[in-house]
C-alpha positions as CSV (number, residue, x, y, z in Angstrom):
1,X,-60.0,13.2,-37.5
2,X,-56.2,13.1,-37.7
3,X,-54.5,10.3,-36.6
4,X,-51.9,10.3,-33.5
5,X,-48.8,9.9,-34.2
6,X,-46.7,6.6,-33.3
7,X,-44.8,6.2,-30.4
8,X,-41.8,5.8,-32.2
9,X,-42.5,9.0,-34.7
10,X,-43.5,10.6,-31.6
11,X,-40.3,10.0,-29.6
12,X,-38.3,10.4,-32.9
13,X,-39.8,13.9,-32.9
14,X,-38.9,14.5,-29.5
15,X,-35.2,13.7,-29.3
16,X,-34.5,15.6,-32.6
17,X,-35.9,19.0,-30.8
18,X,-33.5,18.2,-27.6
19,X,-30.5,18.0,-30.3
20,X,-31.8,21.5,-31.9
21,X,-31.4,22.6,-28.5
22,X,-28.1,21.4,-28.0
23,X,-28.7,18.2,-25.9
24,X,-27.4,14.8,-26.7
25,X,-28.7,11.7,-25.7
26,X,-26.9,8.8,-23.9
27,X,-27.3,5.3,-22.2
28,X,-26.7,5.0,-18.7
29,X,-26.1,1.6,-16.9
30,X,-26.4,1.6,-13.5
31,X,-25.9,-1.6,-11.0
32,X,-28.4,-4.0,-10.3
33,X,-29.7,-3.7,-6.5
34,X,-31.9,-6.3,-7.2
35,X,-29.1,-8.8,-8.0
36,X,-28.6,-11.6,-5.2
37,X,-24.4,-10.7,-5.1
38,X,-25.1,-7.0,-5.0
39,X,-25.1,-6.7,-1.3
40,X,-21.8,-8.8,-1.4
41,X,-20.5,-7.1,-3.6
42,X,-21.2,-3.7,-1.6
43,X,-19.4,-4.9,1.1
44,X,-16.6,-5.9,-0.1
45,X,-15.9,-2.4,-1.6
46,X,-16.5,-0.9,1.4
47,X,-13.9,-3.2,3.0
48,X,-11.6,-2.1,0.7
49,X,-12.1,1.9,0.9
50,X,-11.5,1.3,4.3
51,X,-8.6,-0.1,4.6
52,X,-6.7,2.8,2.6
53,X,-5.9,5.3,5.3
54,X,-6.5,8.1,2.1
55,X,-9.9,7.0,1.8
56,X,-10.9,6.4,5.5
57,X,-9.9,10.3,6.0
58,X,-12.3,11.2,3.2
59,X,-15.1,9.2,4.2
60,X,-14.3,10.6,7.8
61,X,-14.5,13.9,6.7
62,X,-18.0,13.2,4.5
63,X,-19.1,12.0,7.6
64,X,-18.4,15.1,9.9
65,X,-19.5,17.2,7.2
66,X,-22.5,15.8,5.9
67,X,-26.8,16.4,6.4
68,X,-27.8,13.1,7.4
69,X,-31.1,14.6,8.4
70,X,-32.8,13.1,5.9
């Protein structure tokens, strides 16, 4: 009986077919939510983007225009 391959050889395989088909592969760091400061941290952003009348019209507008039936 054959043996299965590694992970490793077996995700090695993997990613080079994506890059035959043209794909490339990246790392993508995202912010923690889990993070004690992340709420304040929020906030504070918000607070900001606010308090530019440019940005207050576009969130205004997301608003009006959005589905929020979810």
């Amino acid at each position: 009986m054959p043996s299965r391959p590694q992970p490793a050889e077996k995700f090695r395989r993997y990613r080079t077919r994506l890059k035959a088909r043209g794909l490339r592969q990246i790392q993508l760091w995202v912010p923690d939510t889990t993070s004690p400061d992340f709420q304040s941290r929020i906030k504070q952003q918000i607070k900001l983007i606010e308090s530019t009348r440019d940005d207050r019209e576009s969130l205004d507008y997301i608003a009006e225009t959005a589905d929020w039936s979810d």
